[in-house]
N, CA, C and O atoms as a printed pandas DataFrame, in Angstrom:
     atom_number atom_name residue_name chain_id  residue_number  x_coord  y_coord  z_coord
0              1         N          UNK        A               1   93.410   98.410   42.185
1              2        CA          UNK        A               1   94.344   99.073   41.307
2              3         C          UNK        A               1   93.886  100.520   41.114
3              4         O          UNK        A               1   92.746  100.683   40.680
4              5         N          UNK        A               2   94.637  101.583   41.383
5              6        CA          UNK        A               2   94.325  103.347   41.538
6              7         C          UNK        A               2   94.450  103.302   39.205
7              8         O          UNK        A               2   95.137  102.676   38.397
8              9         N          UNK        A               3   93.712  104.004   39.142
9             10        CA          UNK        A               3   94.046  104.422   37.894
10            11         C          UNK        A               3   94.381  105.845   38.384
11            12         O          UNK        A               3   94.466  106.044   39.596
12            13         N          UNK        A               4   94.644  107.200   37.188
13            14        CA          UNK        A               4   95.495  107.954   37.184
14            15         C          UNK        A               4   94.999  108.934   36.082
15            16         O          UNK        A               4   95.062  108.294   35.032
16            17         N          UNK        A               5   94.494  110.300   35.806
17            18        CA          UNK        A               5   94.346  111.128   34.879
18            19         C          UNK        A               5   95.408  111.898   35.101
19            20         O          UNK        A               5   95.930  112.087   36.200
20            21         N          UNK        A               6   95.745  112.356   34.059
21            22        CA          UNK        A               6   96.816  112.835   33.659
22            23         C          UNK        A               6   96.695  114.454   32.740
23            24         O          UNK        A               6   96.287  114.471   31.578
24            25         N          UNK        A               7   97.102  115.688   33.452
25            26        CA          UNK        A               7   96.839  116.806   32.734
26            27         C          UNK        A               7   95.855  118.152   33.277
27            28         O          UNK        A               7   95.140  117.819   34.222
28            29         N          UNK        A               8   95.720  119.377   32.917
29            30        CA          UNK        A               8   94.866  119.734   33.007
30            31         C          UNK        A               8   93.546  120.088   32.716
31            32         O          UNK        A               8   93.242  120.560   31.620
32            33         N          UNK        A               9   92.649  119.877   33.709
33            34        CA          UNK        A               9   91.462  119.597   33.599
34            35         C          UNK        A               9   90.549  120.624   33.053
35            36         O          UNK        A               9   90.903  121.772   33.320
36            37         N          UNK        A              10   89.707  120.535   32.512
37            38        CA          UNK        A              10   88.329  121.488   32.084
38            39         C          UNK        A              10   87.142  121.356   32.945
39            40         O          UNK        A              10   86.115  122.034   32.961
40            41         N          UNK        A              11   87.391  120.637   33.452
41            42        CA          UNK        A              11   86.264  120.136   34.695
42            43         C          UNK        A              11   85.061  119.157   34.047
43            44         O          UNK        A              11   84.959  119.059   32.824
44            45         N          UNK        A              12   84.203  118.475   34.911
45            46        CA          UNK        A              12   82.691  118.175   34.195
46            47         C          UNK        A              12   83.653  116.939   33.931
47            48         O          UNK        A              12   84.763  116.717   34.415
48            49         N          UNK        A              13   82.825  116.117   32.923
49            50        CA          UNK        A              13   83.123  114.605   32.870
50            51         C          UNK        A              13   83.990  114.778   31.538
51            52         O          UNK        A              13   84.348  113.779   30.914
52            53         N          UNK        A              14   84.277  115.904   31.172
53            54        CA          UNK        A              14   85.072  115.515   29.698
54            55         C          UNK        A              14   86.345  115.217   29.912
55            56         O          UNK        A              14   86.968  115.290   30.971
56            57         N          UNK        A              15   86.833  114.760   28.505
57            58        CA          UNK        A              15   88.305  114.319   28.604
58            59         C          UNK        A              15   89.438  115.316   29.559
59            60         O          UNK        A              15   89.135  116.460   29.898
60            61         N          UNK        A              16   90.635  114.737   29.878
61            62        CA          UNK        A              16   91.820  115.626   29.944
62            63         C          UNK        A              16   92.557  115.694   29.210
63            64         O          UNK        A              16   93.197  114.726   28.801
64            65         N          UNK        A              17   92.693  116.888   28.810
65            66        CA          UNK        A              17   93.396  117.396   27.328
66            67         C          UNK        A              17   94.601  118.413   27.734
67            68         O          UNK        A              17   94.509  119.104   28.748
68            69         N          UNK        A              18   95.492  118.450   27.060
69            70        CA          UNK        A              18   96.533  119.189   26.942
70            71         C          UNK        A              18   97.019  120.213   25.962
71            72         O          UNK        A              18   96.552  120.028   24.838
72            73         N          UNK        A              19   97.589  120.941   26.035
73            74        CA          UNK        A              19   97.648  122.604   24.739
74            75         C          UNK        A              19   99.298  123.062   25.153
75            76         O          UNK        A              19   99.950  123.193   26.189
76            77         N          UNK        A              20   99.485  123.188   23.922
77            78        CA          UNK        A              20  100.806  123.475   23.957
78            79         C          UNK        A              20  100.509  124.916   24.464
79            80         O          UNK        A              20   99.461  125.552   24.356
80            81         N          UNK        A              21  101.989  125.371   25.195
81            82        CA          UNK        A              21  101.815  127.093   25.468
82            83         C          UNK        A              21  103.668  127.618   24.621
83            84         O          UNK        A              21  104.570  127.064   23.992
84            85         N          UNK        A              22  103.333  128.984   25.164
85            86        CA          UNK        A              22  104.705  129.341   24.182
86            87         C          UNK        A              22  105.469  128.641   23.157
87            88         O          UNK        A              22  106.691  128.527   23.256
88            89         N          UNK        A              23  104.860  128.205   22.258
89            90        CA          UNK        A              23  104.869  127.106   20.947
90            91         C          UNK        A              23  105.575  125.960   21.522
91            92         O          UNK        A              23  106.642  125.972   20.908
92            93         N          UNK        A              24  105.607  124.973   22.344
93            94        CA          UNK        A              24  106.527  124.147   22.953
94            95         C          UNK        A              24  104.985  123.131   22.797
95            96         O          UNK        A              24  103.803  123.348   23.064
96            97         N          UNK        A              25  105.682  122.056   22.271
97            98        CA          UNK        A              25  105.100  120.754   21.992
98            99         C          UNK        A              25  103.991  120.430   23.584
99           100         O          UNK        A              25  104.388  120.820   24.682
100          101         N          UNK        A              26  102.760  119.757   23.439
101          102        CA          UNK        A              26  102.024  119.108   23.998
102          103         C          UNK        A              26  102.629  118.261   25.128
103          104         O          UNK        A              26  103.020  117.498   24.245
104          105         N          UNK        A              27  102.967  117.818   25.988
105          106        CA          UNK        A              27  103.640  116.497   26.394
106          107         C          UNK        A              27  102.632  115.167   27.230
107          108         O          UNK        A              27  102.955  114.090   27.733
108          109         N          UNK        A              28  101.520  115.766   27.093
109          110        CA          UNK        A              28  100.538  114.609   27.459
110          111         C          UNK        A              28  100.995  113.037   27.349
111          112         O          UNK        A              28  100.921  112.144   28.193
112          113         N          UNK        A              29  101.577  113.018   25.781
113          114        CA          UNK        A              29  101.660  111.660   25.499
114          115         C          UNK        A              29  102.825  111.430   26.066
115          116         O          UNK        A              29  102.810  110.367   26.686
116          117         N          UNK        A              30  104.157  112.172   26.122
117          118        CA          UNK        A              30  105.578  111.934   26.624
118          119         C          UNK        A              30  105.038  111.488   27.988
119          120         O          UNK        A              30  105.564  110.409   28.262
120          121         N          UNK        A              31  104.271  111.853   28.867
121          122        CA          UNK        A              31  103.826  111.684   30.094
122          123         C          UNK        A              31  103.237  110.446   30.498
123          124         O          UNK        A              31  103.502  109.847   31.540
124          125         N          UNK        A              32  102.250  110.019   29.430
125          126        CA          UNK        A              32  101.289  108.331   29.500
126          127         C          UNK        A              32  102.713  107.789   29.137
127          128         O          UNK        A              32  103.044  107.222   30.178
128          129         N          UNK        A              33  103.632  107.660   28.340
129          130        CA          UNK        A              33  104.568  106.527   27.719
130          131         C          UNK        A              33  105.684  106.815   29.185
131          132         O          UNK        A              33  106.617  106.014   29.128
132          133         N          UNK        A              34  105.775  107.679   30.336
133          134        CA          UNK        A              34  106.881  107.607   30.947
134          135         C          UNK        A              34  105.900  106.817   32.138
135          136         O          UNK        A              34  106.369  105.958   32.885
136          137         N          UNK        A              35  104.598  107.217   32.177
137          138        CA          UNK        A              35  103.630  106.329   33.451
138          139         C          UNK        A              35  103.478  104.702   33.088
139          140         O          UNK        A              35  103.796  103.859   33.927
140          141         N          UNK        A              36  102.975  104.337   31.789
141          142        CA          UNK        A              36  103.390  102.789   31.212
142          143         C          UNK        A              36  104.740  102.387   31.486
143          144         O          UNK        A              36  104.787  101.214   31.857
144          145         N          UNK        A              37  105.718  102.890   31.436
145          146        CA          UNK        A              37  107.452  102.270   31.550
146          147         C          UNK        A              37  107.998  102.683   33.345
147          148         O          UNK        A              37  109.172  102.918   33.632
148          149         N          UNK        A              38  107.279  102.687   33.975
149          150        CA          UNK        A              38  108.397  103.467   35.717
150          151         C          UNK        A              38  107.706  102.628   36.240
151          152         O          UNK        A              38  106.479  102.561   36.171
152          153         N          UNK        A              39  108.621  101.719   36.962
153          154        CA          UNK        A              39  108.645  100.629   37.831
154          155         C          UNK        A              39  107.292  100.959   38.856
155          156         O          UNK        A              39  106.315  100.261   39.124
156          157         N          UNK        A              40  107.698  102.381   39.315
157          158        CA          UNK        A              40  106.843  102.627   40.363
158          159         C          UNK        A              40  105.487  102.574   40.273
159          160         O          UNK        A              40  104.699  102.379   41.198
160          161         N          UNK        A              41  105.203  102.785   38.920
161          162        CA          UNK        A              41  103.359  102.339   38.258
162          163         C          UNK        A              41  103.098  101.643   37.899
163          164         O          UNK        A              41  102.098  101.689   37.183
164          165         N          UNK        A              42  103.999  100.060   38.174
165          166        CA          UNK        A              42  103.313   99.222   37.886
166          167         C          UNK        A              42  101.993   98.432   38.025
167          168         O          UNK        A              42  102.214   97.617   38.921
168          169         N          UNK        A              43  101.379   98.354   37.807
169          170        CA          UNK        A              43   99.784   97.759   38.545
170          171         C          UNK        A              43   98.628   99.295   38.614
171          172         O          UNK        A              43   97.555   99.131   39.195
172          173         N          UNK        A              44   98.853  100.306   38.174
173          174        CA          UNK        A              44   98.800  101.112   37.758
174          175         C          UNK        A              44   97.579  101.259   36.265
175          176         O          UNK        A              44   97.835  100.791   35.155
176          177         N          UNK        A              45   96.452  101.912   36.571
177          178        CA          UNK        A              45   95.716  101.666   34.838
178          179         C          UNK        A              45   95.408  103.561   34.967
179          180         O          UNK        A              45   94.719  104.319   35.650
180          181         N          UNK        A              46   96.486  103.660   33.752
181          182        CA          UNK        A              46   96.050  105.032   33.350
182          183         C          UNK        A              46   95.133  105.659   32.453
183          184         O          UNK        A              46   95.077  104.985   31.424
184          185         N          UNK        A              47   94.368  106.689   32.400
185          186        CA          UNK        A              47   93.438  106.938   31.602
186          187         C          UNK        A              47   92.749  108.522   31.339
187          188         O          UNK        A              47   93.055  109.370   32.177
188          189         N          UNK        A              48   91.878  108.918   30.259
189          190        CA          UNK        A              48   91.862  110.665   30.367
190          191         C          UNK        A              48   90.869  111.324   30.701
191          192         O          UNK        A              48   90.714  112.544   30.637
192          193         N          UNK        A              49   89.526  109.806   31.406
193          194        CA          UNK        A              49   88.690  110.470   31.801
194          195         C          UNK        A              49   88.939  111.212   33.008
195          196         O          UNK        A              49   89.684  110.493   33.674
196          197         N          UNK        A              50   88.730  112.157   33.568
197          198        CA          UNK        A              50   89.050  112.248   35.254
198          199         C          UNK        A              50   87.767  111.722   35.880
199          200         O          UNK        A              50   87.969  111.204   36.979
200          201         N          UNK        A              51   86.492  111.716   35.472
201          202        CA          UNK        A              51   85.380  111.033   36.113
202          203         C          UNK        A              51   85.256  109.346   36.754
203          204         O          UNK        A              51   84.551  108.773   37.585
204          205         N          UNK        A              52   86.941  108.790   35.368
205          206        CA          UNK        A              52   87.163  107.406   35.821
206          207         C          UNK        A              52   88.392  107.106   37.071
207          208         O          UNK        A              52   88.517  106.080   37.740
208          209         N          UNK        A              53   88.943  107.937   37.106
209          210        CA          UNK        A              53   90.234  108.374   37.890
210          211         C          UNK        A              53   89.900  107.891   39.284
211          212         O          UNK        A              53   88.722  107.915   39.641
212          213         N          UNK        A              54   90.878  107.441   40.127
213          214        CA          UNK        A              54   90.985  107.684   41.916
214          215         C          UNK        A              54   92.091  108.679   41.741
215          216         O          UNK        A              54   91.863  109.499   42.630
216          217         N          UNK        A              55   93.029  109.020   41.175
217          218        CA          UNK        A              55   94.017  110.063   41.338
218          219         C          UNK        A              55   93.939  110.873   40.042
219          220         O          UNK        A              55   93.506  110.438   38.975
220          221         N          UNK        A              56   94.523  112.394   40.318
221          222        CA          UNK        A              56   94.607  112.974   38.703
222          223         C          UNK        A              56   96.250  113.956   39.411
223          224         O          UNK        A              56   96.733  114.553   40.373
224          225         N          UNK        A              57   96.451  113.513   38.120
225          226        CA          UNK        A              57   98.222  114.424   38.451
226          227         C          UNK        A              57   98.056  115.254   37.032
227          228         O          UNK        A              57   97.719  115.184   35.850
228          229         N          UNK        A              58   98.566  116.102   38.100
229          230        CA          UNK        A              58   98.876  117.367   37.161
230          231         C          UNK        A              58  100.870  117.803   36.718
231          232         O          UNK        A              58  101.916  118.102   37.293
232          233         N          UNK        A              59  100.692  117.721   36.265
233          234        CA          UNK        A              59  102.548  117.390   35.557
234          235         C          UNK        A              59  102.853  118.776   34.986
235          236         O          UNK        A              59  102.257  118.896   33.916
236          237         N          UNK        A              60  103.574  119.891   35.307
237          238        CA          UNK        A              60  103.620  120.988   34.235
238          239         C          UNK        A              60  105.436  120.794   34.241
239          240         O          UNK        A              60  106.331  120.818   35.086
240          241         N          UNK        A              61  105.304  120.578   32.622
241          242        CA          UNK        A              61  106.877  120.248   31.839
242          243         C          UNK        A              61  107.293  121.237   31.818
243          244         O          UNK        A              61  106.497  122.144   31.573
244          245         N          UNK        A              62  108.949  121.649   32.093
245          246        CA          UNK        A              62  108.956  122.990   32.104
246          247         C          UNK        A              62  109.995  123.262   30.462
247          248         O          UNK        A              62  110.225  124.413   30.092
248          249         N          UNK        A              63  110.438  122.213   29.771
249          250        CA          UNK        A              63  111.361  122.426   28.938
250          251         C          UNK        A              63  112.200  123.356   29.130
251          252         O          UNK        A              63  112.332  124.534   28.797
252          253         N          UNK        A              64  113.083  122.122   30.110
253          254        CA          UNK        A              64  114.426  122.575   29.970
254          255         C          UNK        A              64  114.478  123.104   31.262
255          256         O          UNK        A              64  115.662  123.279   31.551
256          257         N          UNK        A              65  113.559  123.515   32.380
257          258        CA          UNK        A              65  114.024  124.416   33.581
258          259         C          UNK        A              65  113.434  123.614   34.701
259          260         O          UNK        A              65  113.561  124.107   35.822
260          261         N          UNK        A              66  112.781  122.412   34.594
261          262        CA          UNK        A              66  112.181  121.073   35.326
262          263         C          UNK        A              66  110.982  121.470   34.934
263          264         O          UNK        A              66  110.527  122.269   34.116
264          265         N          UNK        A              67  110.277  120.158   36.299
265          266        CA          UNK        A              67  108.870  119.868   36.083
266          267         C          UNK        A              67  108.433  119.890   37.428
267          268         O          UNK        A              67  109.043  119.441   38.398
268          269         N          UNK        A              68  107.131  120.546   37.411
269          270        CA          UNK        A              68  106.049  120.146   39.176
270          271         C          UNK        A              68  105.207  119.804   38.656
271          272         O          UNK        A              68  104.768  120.214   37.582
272          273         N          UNK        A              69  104.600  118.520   39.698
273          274        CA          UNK        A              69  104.010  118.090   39.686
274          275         C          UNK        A              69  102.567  117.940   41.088
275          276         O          UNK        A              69  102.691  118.633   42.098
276          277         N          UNK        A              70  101.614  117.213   40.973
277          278        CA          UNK        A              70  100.771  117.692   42.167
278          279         C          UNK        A              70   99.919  116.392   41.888
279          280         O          UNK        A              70   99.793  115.783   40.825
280          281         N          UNK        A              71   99.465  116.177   42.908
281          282        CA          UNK        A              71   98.325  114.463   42.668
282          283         C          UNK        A              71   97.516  114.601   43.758
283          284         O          UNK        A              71   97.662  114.745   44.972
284          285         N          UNK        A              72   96.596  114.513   42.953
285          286        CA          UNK        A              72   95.204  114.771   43.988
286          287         C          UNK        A              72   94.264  113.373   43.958
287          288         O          UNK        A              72   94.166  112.659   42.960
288          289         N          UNK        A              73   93.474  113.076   45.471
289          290        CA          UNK        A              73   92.842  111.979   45.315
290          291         C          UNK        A              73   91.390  112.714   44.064
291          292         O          UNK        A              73   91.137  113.678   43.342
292          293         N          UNK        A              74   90.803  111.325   44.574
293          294        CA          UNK        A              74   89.081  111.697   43.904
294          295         C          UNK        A              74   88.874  112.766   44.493
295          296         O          UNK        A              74   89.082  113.774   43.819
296          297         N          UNK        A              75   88.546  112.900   45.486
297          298        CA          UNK        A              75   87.793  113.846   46.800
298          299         C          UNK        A              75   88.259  115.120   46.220
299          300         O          UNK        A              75   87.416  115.975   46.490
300          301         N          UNK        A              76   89.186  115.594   45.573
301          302        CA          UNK        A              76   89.890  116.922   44.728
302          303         C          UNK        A              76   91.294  117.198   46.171
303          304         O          UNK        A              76   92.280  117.886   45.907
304          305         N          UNK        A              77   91.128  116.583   47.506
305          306        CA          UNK        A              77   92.454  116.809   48.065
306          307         C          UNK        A              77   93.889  116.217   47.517
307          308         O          UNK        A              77   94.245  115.161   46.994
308          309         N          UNK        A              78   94.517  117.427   47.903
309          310        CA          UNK        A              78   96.485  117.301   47.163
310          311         C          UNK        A              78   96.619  116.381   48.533
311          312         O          UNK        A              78   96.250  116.441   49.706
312          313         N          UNK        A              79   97.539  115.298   47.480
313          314        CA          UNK        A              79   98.223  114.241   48.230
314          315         C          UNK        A              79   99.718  114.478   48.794
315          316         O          UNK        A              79  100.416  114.387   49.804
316          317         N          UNK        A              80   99.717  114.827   47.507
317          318        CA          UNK        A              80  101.295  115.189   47.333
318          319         C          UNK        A              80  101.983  116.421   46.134
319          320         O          UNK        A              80  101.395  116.736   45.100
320          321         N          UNK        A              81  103.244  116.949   46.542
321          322        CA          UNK        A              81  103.672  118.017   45.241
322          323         C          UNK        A              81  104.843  117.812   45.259
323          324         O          UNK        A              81  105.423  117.482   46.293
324          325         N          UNK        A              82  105.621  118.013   43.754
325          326        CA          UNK        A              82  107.236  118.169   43.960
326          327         C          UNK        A              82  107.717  118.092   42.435
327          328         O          UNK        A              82  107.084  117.881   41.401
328          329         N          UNK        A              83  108.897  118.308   42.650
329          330        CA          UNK        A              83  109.427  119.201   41.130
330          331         C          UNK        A              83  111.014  118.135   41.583
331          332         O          UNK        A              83  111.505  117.547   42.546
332          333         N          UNK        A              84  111.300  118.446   40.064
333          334        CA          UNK        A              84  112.222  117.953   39.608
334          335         C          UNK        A              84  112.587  117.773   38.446
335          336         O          UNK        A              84  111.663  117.547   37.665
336          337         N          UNK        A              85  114.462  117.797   37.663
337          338        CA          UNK        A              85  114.386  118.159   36.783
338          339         C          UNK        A              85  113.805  117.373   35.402
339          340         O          UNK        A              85  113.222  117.814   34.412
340          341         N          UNK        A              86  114.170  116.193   35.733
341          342        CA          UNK        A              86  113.769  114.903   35.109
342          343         C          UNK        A              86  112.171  114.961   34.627
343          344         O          UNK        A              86  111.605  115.886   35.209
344          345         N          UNK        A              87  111.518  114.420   33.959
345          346        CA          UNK        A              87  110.175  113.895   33.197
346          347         C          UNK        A              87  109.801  112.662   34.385
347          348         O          UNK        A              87  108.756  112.473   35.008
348          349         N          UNK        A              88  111.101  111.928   34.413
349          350        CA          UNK        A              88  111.029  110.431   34.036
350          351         C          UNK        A              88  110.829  110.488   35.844
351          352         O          UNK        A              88  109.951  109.809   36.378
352          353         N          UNK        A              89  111.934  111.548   36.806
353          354        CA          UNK        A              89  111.879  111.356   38.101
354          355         C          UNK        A              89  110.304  111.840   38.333
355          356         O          UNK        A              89  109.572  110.857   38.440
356          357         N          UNK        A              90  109.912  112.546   38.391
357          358        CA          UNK        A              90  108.642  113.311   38.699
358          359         C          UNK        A              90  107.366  112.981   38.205
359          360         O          UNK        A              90  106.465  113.809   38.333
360          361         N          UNK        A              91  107.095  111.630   37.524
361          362        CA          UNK        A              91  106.358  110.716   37.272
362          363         C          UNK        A              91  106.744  109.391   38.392
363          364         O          UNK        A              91  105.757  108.912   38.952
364          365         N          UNK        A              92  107.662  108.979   38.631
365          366        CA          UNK        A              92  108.016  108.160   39.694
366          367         C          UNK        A              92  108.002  108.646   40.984
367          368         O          UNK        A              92  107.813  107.777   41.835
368          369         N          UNK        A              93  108.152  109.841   41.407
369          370        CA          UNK        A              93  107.570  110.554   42.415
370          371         C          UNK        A              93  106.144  110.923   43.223
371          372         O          UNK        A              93  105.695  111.018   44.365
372          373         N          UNK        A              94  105.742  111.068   41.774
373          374        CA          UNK        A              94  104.352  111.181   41.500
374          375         C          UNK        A              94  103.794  109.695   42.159
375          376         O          UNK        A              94  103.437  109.615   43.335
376          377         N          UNK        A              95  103.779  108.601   41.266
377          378        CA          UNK        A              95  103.854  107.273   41.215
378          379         C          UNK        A              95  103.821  106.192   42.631
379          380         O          UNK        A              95  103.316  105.140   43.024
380          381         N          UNK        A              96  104.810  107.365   43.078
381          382        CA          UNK        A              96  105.256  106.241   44.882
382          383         C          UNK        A              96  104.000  107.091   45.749
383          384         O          UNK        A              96  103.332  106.515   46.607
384          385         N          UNK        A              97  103.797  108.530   45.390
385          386        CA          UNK        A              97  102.927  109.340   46.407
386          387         C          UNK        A              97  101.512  108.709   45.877
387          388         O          UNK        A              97  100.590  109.070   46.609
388          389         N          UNK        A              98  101.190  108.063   45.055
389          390        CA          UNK        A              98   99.835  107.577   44.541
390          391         C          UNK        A              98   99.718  105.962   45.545
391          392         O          UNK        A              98   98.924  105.569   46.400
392          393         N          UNK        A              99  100.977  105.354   44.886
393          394        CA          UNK        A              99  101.048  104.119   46.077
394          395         C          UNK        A              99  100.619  103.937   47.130
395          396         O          UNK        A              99   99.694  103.194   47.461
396          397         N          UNK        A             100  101.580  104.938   48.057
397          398        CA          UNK        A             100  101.647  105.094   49.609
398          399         C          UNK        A             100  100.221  105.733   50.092
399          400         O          UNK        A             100   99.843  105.424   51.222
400          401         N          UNK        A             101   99.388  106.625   49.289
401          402        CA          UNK        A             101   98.373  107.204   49.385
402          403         C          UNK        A             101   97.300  105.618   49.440
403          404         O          UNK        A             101   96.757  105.083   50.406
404          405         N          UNK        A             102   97.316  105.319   48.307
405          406        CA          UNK        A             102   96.736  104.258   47.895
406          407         C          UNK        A             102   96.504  102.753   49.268
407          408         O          UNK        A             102   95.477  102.391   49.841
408          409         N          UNK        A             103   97.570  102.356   49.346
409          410        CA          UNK        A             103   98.001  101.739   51.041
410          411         C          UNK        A             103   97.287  101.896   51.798
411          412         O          UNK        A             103   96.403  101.158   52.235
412          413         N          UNK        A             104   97.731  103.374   52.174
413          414        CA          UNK        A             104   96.360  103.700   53.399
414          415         C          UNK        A             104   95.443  103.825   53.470
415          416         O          UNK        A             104   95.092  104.413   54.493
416          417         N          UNK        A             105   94.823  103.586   52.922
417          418        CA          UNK        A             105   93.428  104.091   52.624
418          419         C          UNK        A             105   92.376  102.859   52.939
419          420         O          UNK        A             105   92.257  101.742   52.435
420          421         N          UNK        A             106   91.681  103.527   53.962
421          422        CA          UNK        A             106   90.837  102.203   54.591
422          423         C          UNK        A             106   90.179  101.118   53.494
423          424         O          UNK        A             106   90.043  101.729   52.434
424          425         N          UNK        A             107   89.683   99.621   53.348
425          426        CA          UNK        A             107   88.897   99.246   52.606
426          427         C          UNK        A             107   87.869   99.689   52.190
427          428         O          UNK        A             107   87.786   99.675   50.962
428          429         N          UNK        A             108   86.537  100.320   53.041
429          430        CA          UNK        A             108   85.604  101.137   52.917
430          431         C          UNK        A             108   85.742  102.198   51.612
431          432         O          UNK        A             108   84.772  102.682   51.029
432          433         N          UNK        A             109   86.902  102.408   51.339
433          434        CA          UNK        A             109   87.389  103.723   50.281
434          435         C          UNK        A             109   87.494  103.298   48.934
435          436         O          UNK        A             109   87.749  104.044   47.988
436          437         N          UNK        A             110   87.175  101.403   48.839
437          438        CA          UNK        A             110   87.331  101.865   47.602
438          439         C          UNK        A             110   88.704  100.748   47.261
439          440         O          UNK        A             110   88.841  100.372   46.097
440          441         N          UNK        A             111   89.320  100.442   47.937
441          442        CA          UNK        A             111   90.568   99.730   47.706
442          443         C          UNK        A             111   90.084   98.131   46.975
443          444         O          UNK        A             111   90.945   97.307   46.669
């Protein structure tokens, strides 16, 4: 099962934390409650260490003008990127590119 950090990072083993910018709400948590509910993450264990992570997605909400997104394995290589206007699509996007990543990936890796 891939777990999943969520946000941007500070690096080092500390949490992933989130900061509102141009006074617009945090959406960290809108983000864990849309990764718990999308079909596509099911089997899925999300969490904020990135030190505990096999994947960390980076999600930037755009309120109101979409969202990109980017998912990187452990290793720090991008798996995958893509935008869209939705929260809800671009977590399920996210979600299938963690999967399919996940799949291939020899036994030796960790599976």
């Amino acid at each position: 099962m891939p777990s999943a950090a969520v946000g941007p990072s500070s690096g080092g083993g500390e949490q992933v934390l989130d900061s509102a910018r141009e006074g617009r709400e945090p959406q960290v948590a809108k983000i864990y409650q849309e990764l718990q509910h999308a079909k596509s993450c099911e089997g899925f264990a999300e969490n904020i260490v990135k030190d505990k992570a096999d994947y960390f997605l980076l999600l930037q909400h755009g309120g109101g003008r979409g969202n990109r997104w980017a998912v990187s394995a452990k290793d720090g290589n991008v798996i995958a990127t893509g935008q869209s206007f939705k929260l809800g699509t671009s977590v399920n996007d996210a979600c299938a590119a963690i999967a399919k990543d996940w799949q291939q990936r020899p036994p030796s890796m960790g599976k």
